[in-house]
Structures are given as structure tokens and as C-alpha cells.
N, C-alpha and C positions, 0 to 999 in steps of 0.2 A: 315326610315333611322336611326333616335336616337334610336328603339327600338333593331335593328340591333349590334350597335354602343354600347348599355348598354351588349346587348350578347356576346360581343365580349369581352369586356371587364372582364364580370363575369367569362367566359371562360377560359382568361387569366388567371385570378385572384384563380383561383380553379388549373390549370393546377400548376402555380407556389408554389402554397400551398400543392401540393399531390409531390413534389419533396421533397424526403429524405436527410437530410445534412450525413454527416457521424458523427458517434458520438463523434470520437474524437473533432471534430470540436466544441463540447457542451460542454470540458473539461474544469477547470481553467488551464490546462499545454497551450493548444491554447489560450487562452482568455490575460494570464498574464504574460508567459513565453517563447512566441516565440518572437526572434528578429531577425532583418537582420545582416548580420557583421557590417552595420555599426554603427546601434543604440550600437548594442552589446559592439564596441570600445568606443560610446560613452556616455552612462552609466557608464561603467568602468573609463573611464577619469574624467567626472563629479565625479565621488565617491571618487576618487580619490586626485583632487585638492580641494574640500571642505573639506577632511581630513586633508591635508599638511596645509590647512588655518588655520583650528582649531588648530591641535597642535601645529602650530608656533603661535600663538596667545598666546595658555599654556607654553609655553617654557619663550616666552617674558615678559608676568604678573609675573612668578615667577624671573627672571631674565633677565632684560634687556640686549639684543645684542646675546641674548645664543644660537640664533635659526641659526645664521649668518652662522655659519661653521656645521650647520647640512646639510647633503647627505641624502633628501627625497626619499621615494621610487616611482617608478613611478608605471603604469597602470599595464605595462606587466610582469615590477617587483613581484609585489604582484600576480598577476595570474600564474609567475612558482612557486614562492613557494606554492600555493594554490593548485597546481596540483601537487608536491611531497606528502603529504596527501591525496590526494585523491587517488593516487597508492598503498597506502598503505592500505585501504579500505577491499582489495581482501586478503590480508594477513589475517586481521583479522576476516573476513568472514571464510575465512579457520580454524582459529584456535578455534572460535567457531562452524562451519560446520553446518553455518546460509546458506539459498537457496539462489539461488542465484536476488531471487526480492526481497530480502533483500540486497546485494550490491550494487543491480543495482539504487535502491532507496535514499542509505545512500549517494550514493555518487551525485546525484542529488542534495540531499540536502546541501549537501559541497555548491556544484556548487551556488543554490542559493540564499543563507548564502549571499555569498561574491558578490554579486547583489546586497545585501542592504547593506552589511557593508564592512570595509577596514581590511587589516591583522595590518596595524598600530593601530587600537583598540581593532582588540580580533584576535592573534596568532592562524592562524590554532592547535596549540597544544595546546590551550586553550579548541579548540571545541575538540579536537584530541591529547591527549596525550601520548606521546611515551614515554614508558620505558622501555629501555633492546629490547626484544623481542616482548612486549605487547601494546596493545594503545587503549584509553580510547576514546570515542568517543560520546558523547552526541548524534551527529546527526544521528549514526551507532543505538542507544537504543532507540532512535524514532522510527527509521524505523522498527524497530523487533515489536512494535507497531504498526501501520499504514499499513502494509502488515498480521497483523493477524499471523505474529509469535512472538509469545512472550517470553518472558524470564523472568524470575523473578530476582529486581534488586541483590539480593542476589547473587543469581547466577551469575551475568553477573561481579559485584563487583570479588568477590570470586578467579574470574580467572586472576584479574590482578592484581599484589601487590600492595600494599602502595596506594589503590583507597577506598575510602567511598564512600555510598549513596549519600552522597551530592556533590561530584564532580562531578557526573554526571548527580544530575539533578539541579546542579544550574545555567545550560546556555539552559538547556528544553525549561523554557518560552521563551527565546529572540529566540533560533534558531525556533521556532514554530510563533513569531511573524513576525519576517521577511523573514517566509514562508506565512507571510497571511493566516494561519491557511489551508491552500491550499494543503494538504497532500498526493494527488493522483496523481501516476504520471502512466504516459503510456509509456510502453518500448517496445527497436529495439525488445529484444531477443522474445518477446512475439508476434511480427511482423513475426519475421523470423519461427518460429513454423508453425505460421500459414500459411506461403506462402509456408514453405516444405509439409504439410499437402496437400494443393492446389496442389502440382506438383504432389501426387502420383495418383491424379482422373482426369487428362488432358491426354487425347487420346494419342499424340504425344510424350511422356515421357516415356520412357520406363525403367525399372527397372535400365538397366545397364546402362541409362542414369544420373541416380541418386545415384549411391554408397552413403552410410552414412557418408566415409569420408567428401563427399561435404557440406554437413551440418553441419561438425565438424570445416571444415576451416572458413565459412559461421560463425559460434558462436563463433570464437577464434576474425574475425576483427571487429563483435558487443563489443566484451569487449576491446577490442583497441579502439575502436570509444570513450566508456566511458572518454579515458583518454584527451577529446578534448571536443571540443564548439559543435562539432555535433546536439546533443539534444537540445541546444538553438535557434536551425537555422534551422533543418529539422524537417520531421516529423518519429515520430517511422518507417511508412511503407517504406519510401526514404531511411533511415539507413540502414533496413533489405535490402532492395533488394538491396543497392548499395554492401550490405557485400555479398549477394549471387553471384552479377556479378563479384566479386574482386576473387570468390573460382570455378564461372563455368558461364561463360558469357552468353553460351546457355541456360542455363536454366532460367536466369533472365530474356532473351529476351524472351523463351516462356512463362513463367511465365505471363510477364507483356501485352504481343499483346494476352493472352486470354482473357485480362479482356480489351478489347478496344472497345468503341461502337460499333454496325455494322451501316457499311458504313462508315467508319472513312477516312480519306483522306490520312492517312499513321499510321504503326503500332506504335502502343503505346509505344514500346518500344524505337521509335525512335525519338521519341516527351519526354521520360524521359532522352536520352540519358545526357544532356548538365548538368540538377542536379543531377543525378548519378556519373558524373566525378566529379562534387565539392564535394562529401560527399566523394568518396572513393581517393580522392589529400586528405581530411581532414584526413581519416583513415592512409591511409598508410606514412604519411609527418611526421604525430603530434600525430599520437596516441600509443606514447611511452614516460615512465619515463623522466623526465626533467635529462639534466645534473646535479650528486649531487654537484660539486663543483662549479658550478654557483650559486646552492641554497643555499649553503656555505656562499657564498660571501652577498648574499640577507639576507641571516638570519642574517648576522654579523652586514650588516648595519643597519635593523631593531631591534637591542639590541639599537639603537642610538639616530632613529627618533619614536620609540615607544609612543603612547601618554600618556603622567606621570598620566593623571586622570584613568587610568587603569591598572596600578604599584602599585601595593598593597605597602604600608609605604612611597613611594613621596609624596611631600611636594602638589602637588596637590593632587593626590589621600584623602588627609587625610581631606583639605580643601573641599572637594567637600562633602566626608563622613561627616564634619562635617554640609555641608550645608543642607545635604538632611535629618541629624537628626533635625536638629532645624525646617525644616518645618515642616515632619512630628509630632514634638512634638507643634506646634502652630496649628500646625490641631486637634489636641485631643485638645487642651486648649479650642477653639475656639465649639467644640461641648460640650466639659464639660461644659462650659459657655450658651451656649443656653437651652442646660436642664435644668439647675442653673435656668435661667431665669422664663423658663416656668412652675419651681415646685413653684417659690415664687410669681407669678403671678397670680397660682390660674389655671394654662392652664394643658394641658397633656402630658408630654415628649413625648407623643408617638406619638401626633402626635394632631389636633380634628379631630373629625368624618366628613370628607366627604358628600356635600347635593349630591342631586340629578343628577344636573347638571355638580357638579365638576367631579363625577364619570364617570358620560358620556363623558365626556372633556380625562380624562383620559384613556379610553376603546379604543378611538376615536385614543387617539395617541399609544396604542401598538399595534392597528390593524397595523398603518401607520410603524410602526417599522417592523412587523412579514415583509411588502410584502420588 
């Protein structure tokens, strides 16, 4: 009976291990940037009120009572203005006639930019600069990197006036660290390729089932979807196919009941029905340009409650620059000083030589670092 009972279990144990996950599943996009709506709001809220704390705090230190008749901005506040830049993405996509998993990426990055930080500290036109016709885009010159099309910064400079080398890559590191250095993203459009690819070798499909319009309607409310939370709540495959049933209902349903277990207790398609309605209410409700004179109104009051430590010539800004040079210049003193030490002591700036054991000690811990 135990030997039984041990086979059973081995059994088990082998079956569940020879089951394939899918590989999105193995992504950091699944691992660290799926949320439900409502973490989603509340993230956003969180980042949100720990912002309006801090620079009411800044406001207060440099002048008492100053913060009293400031109009903070709220959650949803900062997410339309956050989302008129991001429509503007596709513009500048065009005017360089960058592919389009270079938009679909940059604007990812927007999206989650503004998951670790607030528009009160760094101005989407900070990351994203408008001028005239043109806009400057740190997180747009990553992605031309990161998707394997590049651009030389010269080039990408060149085309927009009154732009240097260094404006655009002096917000590279931070937009890179609060991407967690996590650069790979997976997309609807690249979902939706593959599921039209899928409809033209299904028996039941027939040519004049499938016009190419359909697949043209199909990729115009994947780049609608962009301009919304979609991609932080669904998955690439959910996006495409909800954009397919939104341009030809039948084909999503055969689409989706071929790929359904056999013996399934009802078709697949009807088992997707309930998150296919949420992503395409998402698409069709929200995935369009914010009103501009809403964001009018948002940018006007963000000129107000801006945090001064990020105002280049404010009386914090200057204060904080000054604090971050006086550390950094007692960090030099402070090594200068220990060389000092070690040259009049007789030891070796460089360092002494390492026994046996310490090396081992050492080896021991970057193995532990590499896993």
C-alpha cells in the first residue's frame, strides 16, 4: 500500500512537472506589472498622497502656512495629464517613422514611469518635451534601444530644435530605474498577428470570412487600447482578441473554441466571454485623447503644487543641490583621508593582499550574489 501510495504520488509529481506554463507567464511584464483595477487605483493613490506629504512638508520648511491654499493634485488628476503625452507618442513615432514596437513600447514606459513616480516631481514634459510640432522624449530614445532599433543620439537630437545630448539622456537613468531595469514588454499587436495568422489554417474560416479590412479594424482598437490601463490588467492575448471581437465577433469566437480542451463542458469562447467585455468597455469608453482643456486646467494647477526641490533656481532646489554637493564632497575627503592614512602607516592604498581564506570568504559571496 505505501509502495502504491509513493507511485502515486511520483506519478503526480512527474505529470505536474511535464505541464508547460506559457511563456508569457515567465515575463517580468507578468511577474511585476500586472495588477487588478483595484491595486491599480491603489498604487496610484498611495503614490499619490506620499507626494502631496512631501511637498507640503517642502512648502512648509521653506515657509510656514504656504502649503494652506495650495490645490494638490489628485490620483486621476495626474493620470489624464499622464495620458495626453502618451497620445502624443504616435505623433512622434510618425515623424520619425520609428515601427511601430517602438511606440507601442515607449508608451508602456510612460505608463510605468508614473507607477513609481508622481507628475508633481518630474512633468511628463520633463520625460517628454513639447516644442512647436516636436517632442523630446527620453522614454521614446530608450525604447529605439531596447526593441533593437536604434538611432543615433545625433540623429534623434538633430530633428528636434533647441534639444542637446543631455536632455535627453539626463532622465535615461531614473526612467530605467523605475522600470527596474525590466525592459521587455509583450504586446496586444503582436498577439493579434498571431491570432490572424491562426484564423487563415482553421478549416471553418473561409477566405471571405476574413477580408483584411478585419484585421485593419482589429489593429486600429489595439492602438486605442494603448491610450488606457489595458496592458496593466490584461494580458497581450485578452487585448488582441477582445480587439478582434470588437471588428468581427465571429471570428474571435472561432478563433478562441479552437484552441478549447477536448471535452471541455462549453466552448471556450464562452468561458472568455465576461473578460473580453471588460477589455473591449476599456477599449471603446477610454481609449481616446483626454479632454485638452481639462488637462488645461490640471497643468495650470500643477504650475502651483509642483515640488520646489525639482525647480531648477527655488530656494529648495538650491538647498538640496547644496546638500547633495557637501556630501558628496565629505565622501572624497573621507577616502582622501584613508589613503592619507594608509600611505603614512606603512599599509597599501590599495588595498593588502588577501589570505587564503578571505578569498574564499569572498568567492563564496559573489557566487551568492550571481544566483
Amino acid at each position: 500500500m505505501a509502495a502504491d501510495n509513493v507511485a502515486k504520488a511520483a506519478n503526480s509529481q512527474t505529470n505536474s512537472s511535464t505541464v508547460k506554463k506559457p511563456l508569457y507567464e515567465g515575463s517580468t511584464q507578468y511577474k511585476s506589472w500586472r495588477y487588478s483595477p483595484e491595486q491599480l487605483e491603489q498604487v496610484r493613490t498611495s503614490l499619490n498622497a506620499a507626494a502631496v506629504a512631501v511637498i507640503r512638508n517642502t512648502f512648509e520648511a521653506d515657509e510656514p502656512g504656504s502649503s494652506e491654499d495650495v490645490l494638490f493634485l489628485n490620483a486621476n488628476e495626474e493620470q489624464l495629464l499622464v495620458k495626453l503625452y502618451i497620445t502624443k507618442i504616435p505623433q512622434l513615432c510618425g515623424h520619425f517613422r520609428f515601427p511601430e514596437e517602438v511606440e507601442a513600447t515607449a508608451i508602456s514606459y510612460l505608463k510605468r514611469f508614473y507607477l513609481k513616480n508622481t507628475v508633481m516631481d518630474w512633468h511628463p514634459k520633463n520625460v517628454m518635451c513639447v516644442r512647436g510640432l516636436h517632442y523630446r522624449l527620453t522614454a521614446l530614445f530608450l525604447a529605439t534601444k531596447t526593441t533593437n532599433n536604434p538611432i543615433s543620439l545625433e540623429s534623434y537630437t538633430s530633428n528636434i530644435p533647441k534639444t542637446s545630448s543631455s536632455d535627453v539622456l539626463d532622465l535615461e537613468f531614473l526612467v530605467s530605474q523605475s522600470l527596474n531595469f525590466e525592459f521587455a514588454v509583450w504586446h496586444a499587436h503582436r498577439a493579434l498577428w498571431g491570432i490572424w495568422l491562426d484564423l487563415q489554417s482553421l478549416p471553418n474560416v473561409s477566405d471571405d470570412l476574413r477580408p483584411q479590412d478585419v484585421y485593419d479594424i482589429a489593429i486600429k482598437h489595439v492602438r486605442a487600447s494603448r491610450f488606457t490601463d489595458a496592458e496593466l490588467i490584461y494580458t497581450p492575448s485578452q487585448i488582441a482578441l477582445a480587439s478582434l471581437a470588437l471588428a468581427s465577433p465571429l471570428l474571435a469566437e472561432r478563433w478562441a473554441d479552437s484552441k478549447a480542451a477536448a471535452g471541455a463542458a462549453q466552448p471556450l469562447s464562452a468561458t472568455l466571454d465576461p473578460t473580453l467585455g471588460s477589455v473591449k468597455y476599456i477599449i471603446t469608453q477610454m481609449g481616446h485623447p483626454p479632454d485638452v482643456e481639462a488637462v488645461r486646467e490640471v497643468d495650470r494647477r500643477l504650475k502651483l503644487c509642483k515640488n520646489p526641490e525639482k525647480v531648477p533656481g527655488s530656494k529648495a532646489y538650491l538647498a538640496r543641490q547644496a546638500a547633495e554637493q557637501q556630501r558628496a564632497e565629505e565622501k572624497r575627503n573621507k577616502k582622501a583621508e584613508d589613503v592619507r592614512k594608509a600611505v603614512t602607516e606603512g599599509g597599501n592604498p590599495f588595498g593588502n593582499e588577501l589570505n587564503e581564506d578571505e578569498k574564499a570568504k569572498q568567492l563564496a559571496e559573489l557566487d551568492d550574489d550571481d544566483d
